[in-house]
Biopython code that builds the backbone (N, CA, C, O; Angstrom):
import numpy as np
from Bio.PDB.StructureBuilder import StructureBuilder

atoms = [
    (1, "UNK", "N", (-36.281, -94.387, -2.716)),
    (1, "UNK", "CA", (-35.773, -94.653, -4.048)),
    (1, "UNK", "C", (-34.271, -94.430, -4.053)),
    (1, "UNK", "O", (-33.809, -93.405, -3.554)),
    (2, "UNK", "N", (-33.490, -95.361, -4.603)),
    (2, "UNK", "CA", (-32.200, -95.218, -4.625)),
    (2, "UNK", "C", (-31.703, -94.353, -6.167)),
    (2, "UNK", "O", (-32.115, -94.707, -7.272)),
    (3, "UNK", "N", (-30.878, -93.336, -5.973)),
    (3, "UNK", "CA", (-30.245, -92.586, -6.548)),
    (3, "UNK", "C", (-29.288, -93.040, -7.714)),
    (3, "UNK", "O", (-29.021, -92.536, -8.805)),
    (4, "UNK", "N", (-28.880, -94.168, -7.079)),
    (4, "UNK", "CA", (-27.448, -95.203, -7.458)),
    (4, "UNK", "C", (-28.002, -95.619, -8.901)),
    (4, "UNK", "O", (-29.185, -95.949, -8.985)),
    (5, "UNK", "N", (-27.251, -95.616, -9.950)),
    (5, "UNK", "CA", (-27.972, -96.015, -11.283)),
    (5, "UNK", "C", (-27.583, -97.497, -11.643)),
    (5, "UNK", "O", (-27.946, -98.326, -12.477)),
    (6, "UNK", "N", (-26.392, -97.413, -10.303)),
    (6, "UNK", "CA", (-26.062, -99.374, -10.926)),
    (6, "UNK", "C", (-27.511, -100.247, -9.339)),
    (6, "UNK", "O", (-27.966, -101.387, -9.249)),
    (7, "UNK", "N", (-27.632, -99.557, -8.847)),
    (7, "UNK", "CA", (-28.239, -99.934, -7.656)),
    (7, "UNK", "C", (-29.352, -101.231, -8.609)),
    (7, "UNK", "O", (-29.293, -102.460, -8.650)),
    (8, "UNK", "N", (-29.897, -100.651, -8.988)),
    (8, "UNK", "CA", (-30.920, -101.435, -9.722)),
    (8, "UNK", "C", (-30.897, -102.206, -11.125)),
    (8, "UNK", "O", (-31.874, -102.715, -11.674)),
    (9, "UNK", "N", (-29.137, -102.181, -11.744)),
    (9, "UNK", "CA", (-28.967, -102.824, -12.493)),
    (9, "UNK", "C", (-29.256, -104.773, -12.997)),
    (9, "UNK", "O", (-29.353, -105.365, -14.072)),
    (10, "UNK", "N", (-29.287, -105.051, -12.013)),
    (10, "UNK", "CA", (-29.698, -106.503, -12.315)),
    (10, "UNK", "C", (-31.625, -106.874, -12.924)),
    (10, "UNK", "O", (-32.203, -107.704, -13.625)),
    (11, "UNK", "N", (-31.880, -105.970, -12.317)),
    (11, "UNK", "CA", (-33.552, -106.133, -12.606)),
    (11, "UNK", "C", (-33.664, -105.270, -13.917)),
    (11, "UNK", "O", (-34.560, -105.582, -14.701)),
    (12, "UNK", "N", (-33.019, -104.445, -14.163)),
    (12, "UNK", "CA", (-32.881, -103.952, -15.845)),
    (12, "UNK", "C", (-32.431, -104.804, -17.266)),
    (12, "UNK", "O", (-32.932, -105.212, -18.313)),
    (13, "UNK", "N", (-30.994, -104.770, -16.469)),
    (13, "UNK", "CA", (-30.047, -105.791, -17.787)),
    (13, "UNK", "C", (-30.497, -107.032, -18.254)),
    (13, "UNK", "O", (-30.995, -107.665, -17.322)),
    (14, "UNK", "N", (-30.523, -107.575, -19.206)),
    (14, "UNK", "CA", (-30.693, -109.077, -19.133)),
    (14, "UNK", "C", (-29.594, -110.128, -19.072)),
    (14, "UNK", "O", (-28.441, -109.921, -19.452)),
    (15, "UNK", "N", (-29.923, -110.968, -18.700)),
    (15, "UNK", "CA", (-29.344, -111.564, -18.198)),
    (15, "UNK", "C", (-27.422, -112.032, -18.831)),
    (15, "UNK", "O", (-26.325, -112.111, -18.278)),
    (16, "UNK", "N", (-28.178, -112.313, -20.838)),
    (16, "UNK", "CA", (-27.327, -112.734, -21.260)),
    (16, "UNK", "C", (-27.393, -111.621, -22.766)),
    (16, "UNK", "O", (-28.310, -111.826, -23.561)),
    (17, "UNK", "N", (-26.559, -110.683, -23.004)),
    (17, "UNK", "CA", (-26.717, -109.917, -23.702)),
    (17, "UNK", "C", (-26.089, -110.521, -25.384)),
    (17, "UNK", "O", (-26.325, -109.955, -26.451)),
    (18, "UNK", "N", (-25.246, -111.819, -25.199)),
    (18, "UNK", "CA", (-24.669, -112.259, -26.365)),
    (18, "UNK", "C", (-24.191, -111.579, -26.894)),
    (18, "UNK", "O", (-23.903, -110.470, -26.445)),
    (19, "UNK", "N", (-23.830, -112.108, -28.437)),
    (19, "UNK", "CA", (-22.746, -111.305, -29.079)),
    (19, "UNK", "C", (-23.794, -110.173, -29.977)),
    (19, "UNK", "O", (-23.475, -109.840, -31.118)),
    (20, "UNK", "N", (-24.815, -109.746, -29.443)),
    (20, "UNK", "CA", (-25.582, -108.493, -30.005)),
    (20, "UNK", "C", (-25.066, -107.404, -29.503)),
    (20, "UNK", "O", (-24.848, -107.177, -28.313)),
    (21, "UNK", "N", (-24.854, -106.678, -30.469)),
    (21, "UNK", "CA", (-24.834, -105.178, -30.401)),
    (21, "UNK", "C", (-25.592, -104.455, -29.505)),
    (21, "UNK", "O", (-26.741, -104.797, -29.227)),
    (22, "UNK", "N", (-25.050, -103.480, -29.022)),
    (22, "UNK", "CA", (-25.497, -102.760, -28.057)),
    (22, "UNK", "C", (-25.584, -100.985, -28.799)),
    (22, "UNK", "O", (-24.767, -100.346, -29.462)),
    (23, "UNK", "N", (-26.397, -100.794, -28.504)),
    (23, "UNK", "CA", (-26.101, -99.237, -28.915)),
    (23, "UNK", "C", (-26.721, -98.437, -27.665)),
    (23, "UNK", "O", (-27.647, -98.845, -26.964)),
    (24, "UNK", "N", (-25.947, -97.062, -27.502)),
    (24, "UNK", "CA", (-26.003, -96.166, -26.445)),
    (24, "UNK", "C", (-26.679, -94.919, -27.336)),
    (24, "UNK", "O", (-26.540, -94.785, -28.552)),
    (25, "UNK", "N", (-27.291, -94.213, -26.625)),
    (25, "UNK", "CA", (-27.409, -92.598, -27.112)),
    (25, "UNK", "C", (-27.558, -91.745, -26.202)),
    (25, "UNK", "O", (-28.269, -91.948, -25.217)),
    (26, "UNK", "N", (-26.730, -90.391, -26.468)),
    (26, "UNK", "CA", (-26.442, -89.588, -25.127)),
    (26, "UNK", "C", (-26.844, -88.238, -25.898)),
    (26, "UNK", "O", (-26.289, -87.674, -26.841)),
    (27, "UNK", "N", (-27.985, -87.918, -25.182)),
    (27, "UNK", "CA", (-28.162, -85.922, -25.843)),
    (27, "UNK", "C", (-28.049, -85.365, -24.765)),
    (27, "UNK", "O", (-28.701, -85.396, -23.721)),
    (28, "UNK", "N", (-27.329, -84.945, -25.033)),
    (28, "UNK", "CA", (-26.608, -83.955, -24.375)),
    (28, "UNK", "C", (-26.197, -82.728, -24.194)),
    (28, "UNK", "O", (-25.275, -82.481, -24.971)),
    (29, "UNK", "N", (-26.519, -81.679, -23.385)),
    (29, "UNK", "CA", (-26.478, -80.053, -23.544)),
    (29, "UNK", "C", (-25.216, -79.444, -22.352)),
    (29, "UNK", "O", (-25.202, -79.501, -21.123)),
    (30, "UNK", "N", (-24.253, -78.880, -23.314)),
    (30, "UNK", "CA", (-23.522, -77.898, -22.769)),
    (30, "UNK", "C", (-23.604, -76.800, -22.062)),
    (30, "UNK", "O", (-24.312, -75.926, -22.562)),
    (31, "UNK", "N", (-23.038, -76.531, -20.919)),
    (31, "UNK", "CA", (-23.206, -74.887, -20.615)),
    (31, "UNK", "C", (-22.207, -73.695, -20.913)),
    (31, "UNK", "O", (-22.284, -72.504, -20.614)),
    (32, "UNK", "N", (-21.011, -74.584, -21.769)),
    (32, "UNK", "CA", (-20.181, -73.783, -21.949)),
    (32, "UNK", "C", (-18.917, -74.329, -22.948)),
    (32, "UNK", "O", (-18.461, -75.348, -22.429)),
    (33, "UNK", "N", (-18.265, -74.027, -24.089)),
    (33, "UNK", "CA", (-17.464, -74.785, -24.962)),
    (33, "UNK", "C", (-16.318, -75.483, -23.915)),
    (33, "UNK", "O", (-15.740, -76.537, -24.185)),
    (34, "UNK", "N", (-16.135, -74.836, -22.886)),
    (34, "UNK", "CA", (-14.945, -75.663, -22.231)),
    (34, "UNK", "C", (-15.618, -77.209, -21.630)),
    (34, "UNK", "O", (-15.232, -78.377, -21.581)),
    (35, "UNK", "N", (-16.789, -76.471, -21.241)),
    (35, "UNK", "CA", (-17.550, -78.250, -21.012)),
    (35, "UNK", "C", (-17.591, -79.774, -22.092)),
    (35, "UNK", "O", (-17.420, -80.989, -21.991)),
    (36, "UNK", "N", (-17.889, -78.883, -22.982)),
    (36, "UNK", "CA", (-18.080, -79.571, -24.656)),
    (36, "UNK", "C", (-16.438, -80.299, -24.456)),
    (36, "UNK", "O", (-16.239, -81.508, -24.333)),
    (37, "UNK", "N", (-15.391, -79.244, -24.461)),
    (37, "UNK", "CA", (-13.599, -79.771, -24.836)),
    (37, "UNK", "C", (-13.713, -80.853, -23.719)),
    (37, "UNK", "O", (-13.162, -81.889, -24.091)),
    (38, "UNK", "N", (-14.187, -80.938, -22.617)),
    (38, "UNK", "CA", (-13.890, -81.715, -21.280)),
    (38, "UNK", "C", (-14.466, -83.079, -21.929)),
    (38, "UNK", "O", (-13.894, -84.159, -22.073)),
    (39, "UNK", "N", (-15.726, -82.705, -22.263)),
    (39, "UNK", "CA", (-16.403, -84.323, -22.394)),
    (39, "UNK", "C", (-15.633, -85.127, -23.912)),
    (39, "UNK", "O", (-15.425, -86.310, -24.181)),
    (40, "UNK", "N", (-15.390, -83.958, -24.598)),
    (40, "UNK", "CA", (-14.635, -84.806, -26.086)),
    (40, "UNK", "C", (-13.167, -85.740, -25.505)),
    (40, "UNK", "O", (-12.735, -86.800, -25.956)),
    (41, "UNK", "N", (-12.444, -84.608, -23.959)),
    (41, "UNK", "CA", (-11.457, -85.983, -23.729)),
    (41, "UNK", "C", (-11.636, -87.230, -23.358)),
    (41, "UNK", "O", (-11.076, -88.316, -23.511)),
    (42, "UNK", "N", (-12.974, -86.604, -22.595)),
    (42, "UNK", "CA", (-13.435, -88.047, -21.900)),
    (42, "UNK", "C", (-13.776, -89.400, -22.909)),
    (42, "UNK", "O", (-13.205, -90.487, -22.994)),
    (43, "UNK", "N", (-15.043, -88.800, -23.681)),
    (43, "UNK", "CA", (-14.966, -89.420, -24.518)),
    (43, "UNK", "C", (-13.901, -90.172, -25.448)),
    (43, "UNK", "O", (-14.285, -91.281, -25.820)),
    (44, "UNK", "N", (-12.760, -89.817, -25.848)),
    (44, "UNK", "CA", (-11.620, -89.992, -26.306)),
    (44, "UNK", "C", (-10.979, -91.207, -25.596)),
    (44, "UNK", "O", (-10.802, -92.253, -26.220)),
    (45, "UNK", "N", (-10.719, -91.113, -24.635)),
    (45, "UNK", "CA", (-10.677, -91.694, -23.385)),
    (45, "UNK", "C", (-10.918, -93.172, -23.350)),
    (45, "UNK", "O", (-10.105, -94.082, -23.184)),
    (46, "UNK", "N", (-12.905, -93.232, -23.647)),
    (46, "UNK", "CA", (-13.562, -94.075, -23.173)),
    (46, "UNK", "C", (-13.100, -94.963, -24.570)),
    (46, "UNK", "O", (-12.671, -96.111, -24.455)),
    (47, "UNK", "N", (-13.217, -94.405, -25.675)),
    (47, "UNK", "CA", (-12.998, -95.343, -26.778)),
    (47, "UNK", "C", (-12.001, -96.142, -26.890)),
    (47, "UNK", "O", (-12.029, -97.335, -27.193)),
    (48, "UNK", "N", (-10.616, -95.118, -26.510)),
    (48, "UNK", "CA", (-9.005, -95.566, -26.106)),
    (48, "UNK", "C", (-9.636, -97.087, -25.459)),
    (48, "UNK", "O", (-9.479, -98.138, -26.081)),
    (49, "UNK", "N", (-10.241, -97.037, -24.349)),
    (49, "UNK", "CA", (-10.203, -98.154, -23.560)),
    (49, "UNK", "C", (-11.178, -99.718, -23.990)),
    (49, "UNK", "O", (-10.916, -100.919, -23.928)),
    (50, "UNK", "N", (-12.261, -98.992, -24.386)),
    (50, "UNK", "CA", (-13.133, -100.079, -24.900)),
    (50, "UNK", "C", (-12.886, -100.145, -26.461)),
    (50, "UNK", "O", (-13.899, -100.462, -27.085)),
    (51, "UNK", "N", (-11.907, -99.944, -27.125)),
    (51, "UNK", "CA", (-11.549, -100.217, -28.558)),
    (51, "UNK", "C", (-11.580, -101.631, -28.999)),
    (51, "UNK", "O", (-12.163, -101.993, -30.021)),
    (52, "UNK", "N", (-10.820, -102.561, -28.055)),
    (52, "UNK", "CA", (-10.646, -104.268, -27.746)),
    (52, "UNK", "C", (-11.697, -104.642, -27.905)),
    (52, "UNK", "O", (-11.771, -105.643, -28.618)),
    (53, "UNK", "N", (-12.962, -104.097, -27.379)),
    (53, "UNK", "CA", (-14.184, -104.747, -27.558)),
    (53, "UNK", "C", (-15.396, -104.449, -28.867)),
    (53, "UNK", "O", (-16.539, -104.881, -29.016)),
    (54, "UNK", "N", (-14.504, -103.464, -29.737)),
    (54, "UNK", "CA", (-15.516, -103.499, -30.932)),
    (54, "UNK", "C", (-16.150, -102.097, -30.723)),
    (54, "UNK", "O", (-16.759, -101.719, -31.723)),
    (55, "UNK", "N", (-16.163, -101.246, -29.700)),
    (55, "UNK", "CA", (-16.510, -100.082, -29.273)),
    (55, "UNK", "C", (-16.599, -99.052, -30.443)),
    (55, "UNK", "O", (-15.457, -99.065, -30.903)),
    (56, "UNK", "N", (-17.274, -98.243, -31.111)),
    (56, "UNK", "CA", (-17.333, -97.557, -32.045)),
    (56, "UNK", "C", (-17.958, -95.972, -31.917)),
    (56, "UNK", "O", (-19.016, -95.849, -31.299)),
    (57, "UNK", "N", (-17.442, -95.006, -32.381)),
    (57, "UNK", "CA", (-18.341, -93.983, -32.176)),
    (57, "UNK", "C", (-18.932, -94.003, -33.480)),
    (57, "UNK", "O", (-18.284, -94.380, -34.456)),
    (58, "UNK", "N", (-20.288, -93.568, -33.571)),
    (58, "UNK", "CA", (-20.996, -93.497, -34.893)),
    (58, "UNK", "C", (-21.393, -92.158, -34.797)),
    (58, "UNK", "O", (-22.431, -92.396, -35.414)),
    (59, "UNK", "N", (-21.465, -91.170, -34.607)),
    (59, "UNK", "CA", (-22.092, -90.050, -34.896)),
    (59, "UNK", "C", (-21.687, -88.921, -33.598)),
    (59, "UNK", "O", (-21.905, -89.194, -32.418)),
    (60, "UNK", "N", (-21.049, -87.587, -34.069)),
    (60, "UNK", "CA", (-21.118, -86.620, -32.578)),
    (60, "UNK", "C", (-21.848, -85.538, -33.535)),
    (60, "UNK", "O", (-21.902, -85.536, -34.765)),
    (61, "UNK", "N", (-22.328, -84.727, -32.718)),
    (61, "UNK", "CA", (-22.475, -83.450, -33.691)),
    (61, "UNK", "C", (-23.566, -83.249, -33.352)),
    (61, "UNK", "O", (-24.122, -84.031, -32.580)),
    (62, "UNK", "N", (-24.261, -82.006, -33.891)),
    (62, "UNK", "CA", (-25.409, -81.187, -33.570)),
    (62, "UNK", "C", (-26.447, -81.764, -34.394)),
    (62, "UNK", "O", (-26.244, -82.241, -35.510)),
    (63, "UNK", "N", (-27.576, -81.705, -33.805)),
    (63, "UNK", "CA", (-29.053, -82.418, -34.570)),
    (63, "UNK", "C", (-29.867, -81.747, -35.030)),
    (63, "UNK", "O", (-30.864, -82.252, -35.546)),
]
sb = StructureBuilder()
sb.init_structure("model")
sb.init_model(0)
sb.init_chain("A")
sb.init_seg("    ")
for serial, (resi, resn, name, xyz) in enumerate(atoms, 1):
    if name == "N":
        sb.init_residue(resn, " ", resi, " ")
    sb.init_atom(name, np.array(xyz, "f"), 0.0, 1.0, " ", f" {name:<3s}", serial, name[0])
structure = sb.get_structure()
């Protein structure tokens, strides 16, 4: 079994995703607030870059 998470991407994705929305969800557990500050740059980051494409955060926070 391959490890690789794009390894097996073609037999997942479809083919033609169009102009539909995509939504992601990430739960996610900290081991420590400096971890939490690390991923908020990242995050920060990721939006900076995919902003051009409509990219949105909808929700952070505790559940």
């Amino acid at each position: 079994m391959d490890l690789n998470p794009l390894a097996n991407l073609g037999e997942v994705q479809p083919e033609n995703l169009g102009a539909r929305p995509v939504v992601v969800l990430n739960l996610l557990k900290f081991k420590s607030p400096e971890s939490i500050s690390t991923y908020l740059t990242y995050v920060k980051g990721v939006l900076e870059q995919c902003s051009d494409s409509g990219a949105e955060l909808i929700y952070a926070g505790k559940l």
